[in-house]
Residue, then its C-alpha position, 0 to 999 in steps of 0.5 A: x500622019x508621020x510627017x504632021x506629028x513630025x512637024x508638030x514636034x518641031x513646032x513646039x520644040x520652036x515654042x518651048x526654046x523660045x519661052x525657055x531662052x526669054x525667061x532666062x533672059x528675063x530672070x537673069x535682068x542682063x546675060x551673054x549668049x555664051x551664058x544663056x547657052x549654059x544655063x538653058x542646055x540649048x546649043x549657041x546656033x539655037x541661042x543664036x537663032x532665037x535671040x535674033x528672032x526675039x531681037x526681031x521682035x523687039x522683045x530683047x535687045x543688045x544693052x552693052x558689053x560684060x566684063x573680059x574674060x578668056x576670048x572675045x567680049x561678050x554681048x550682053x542681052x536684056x528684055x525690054x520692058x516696055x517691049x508689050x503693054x498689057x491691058x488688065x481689068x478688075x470688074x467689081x460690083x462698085x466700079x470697073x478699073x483698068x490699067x496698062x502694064x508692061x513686062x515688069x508689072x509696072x502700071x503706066x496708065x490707069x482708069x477706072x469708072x463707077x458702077x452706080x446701078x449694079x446691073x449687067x447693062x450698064x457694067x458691060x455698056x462701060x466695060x468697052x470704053x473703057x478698054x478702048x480709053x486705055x487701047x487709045x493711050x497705049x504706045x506699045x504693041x499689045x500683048x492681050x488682055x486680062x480680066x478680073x470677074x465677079x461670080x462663078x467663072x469657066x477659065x476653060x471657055x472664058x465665060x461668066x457661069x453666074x454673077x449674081x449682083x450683076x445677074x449674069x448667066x452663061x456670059x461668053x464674056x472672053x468671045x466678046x472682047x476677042x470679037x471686039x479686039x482680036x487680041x489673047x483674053x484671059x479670064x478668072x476671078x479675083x482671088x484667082x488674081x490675087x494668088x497670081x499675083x502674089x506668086x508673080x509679084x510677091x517678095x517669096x522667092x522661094x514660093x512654087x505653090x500658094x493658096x490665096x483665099x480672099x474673103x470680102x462679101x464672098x470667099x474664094x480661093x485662088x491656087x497656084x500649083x508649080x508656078x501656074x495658075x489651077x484650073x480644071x477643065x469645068x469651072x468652080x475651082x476655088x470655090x472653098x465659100x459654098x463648101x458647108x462648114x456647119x449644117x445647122x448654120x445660117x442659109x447661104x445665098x446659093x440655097x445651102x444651109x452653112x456655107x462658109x461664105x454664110x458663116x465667115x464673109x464681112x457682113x456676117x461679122x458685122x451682122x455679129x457684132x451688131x447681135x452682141x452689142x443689142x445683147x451686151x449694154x457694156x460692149x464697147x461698140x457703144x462706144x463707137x455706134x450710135x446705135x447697133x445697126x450703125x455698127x460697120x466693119x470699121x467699127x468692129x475693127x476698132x472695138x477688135x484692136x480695143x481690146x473687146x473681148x466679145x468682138x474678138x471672141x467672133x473674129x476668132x470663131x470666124x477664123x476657125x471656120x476658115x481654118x477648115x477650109x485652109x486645113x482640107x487644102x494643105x492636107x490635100x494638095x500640101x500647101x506650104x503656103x497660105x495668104x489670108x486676104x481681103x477686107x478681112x485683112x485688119x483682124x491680122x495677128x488675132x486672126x492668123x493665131x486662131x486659124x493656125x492653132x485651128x489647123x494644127x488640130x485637123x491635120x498631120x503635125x508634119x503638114x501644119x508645121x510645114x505650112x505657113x500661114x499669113x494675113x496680107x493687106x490686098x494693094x490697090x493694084x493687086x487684082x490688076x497685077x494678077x490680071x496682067x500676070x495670066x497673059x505674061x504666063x500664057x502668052x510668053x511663059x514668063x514666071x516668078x517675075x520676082x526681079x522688077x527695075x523701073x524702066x528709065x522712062x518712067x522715073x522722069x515724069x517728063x518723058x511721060x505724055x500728059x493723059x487727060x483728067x477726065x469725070x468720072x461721072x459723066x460716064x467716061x473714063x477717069x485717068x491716073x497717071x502712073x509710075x511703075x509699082x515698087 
């Protein structure tokens, strides 16, 4: 039994050097062995021993000479982007989307197809070619797949607990597309995504912990704490929408009555600002609506920036309700930082003061001050870079990849292979071809 703990030790002791001595290498964009030696503790044999291995791998490479200084010029070491290619996924109940992504977030490829029947047939008959189109145009090794879900996930086990519009139960949905691919699968939903991807992607460098809570047609929460993305043994994490914020309120779609996904999601700002323009002849939703139930939430965000006091009187309740829930996470885990997501996104301003005055009042004074809280516009692309993200961290233990440049390849389009253009609505999939993010 000695022996085993004894080689298990070094095994992981293997592992942990490798990570430790390839984020460094990462983060620093170009550095020397001598330097990697000092900045990561290990011995130069250790560095020796794992930079030639990653060399083998093709995971660094040799880029060129660093300046003189006492002794032998030193060898400068860099990750090679485009080493690996992540397949991403982002499954909404409007369409499927998949991209590739290298080792600095930078989308190559992209793909996408609709869902025009919402049902778990057809979102699961489609979700397979489209990986396979994206397998097939991929010129790197791949390093696995990451999947955005709809509904309740169990990151544990990597499977669908319940999706509702896609009537999903129990869905090993991570077994599936290992047994299809052989590939790493990591799975979570999308304000898991989103959270990742801010704290992978995002401009903060100084952000070890975040809360990003999206709200759409639902309201959940993605946490990452220390750098790594929270998940418990079971499932549920983050779902702050069927926490009840008022007893008396109307009935949510999972059985409880005021759930704050009942109360704070989209149609339920639009379901009340339709209610004020029947009550209110002089609103200026008029204005902008035929009639109350043409009223969408475009229009609800041009009578907000109006100036309709009515329509921001909601957006205010609406963030004061969601301010309950921002407040029970920072005086639990201490959050420092919140980003509020999504399609709720234009309410900006009005909505990031209501919500902070709101927390202000539920929770220490020390705490609230310390806590910023922002609105952020959700990028096109941010779910995919958060799907990519789960595997740069899991499978290669790279964080905060705040240091990007475009590879060379991708600032000349010429060196790019064409991608065919295919319909969209004949079933298969629709290609863009993309530069890196900036």
């Amino acid at each position: 039994m000695t022996i085993l703990l004894e080689k298990a030790t070094r095994q992981h002791t293997k592992e942990h050097n490798h990570r430790l001595v390839l984020r460094t290498i990462y983060d620093a964009i170009t550095v020397s062995r001598a330097e990697l030696a000092r900045l990561t503790g290990l011995t130069r044999t250790t560095i020796s021993e794992v930079v030639g291995e990653l060399i083998v791998q093709g995971l660094v490479e040799e880029v060129g000479q660093g300046q003189v200084g006492v002794g032998r010029t030193p060898t400068l070491l860099s990750v090679v982007d485009d080493a690996r290619h992540i397949i991403a996924i982002d499954i909404t109940h409007s369409e499927i989307k998949g991209a590739l992504v290298n080792l600095r977030g930078a989308i190559w490829r992209q793909a996408q197809l609709p869902l025009g029947v919402q049902d778990s047939e057809r979102a699961l008959a489609l979700l397979f070619p489209l990986i396979d189109s994206l397998m097939s145009v991929a010129d790197r090794p791949v390093l696995g797949i990451g999947i955005s879900s709809p509904g309740v996930i169990d990151t544990g086990s990597g499977t669908v607990r319940r999706a509702v519009n896609f009537n999903w139960h129990d869905l090993p949905l991570r077994t599936m597309v290992q047994a299809r691919y052989n590939l790493p699968v990591y799975l979570g939903n999308d304000s898991h995504m989103v959270a990742l991807a801010e704290y992978m992607f995002g401009r903060k460098e100084d952000t070890h912990s975040l809360v990003a809570i999206k709200v759409g047609r639902g309201i959940g929460a993605g946490i990452v704490l220390n750098g790594k993305l929270f998940q418990t043994e079971g499932f549920g994490t983050g779902e702050i929408g069927h926490v009840v914020v008022d007893k008396h309120g109307p009935q949510c779609k999972c059985g409880n009555f005021g759930c704050l996904e009942a109360i704070a999601n989209i149609p339920a700002i639009v379901r009340r600002a339709q209610e004020l323009a029947t009550r209110e002849p002089a609103s200026l939703l008029h204005q902008l609506a035929a009639t109350p139930q043409a009223i969408t939430l475009d229009t609800v965000v041009q009578a907000c920036v109006a100036g309709d006091a009515g329509v921001q009187q909601i957006i205010v309740e609406i963030g004061q309700y969601l301010a309950i829930a921002v407040a029970n996470l920072v005086a639990i885990l201490s959050i420092q930082r919140i980003v509020i997501t999504g399609r709720i996104a234009p309410f900006g301003d009005l909505l990031c003061r209501a919500i902070q005055q709101e927390v202000a009042q539920r929770v220490l004074p020390e705490l609230a001050q310390a806590a910023e809280i922002e609105i952020l516009t959700q990028g096109d692309d941010t779910v995919l870079l958060g799907a990519a993200a789960l595997l740069l961290t899991n499978e290669l233990g790279l964080v905060r990849l705040i240091k990007r440049q475009e590879p060379q390849a991708a600032t000349s389009p010429a060196t790019m292979p064409d991608v065919p253009s295919l319909v969209a609505s004949n079933g298969q999939p629709s290609y863009k071809k993309r530069r890196p993010v900036a």
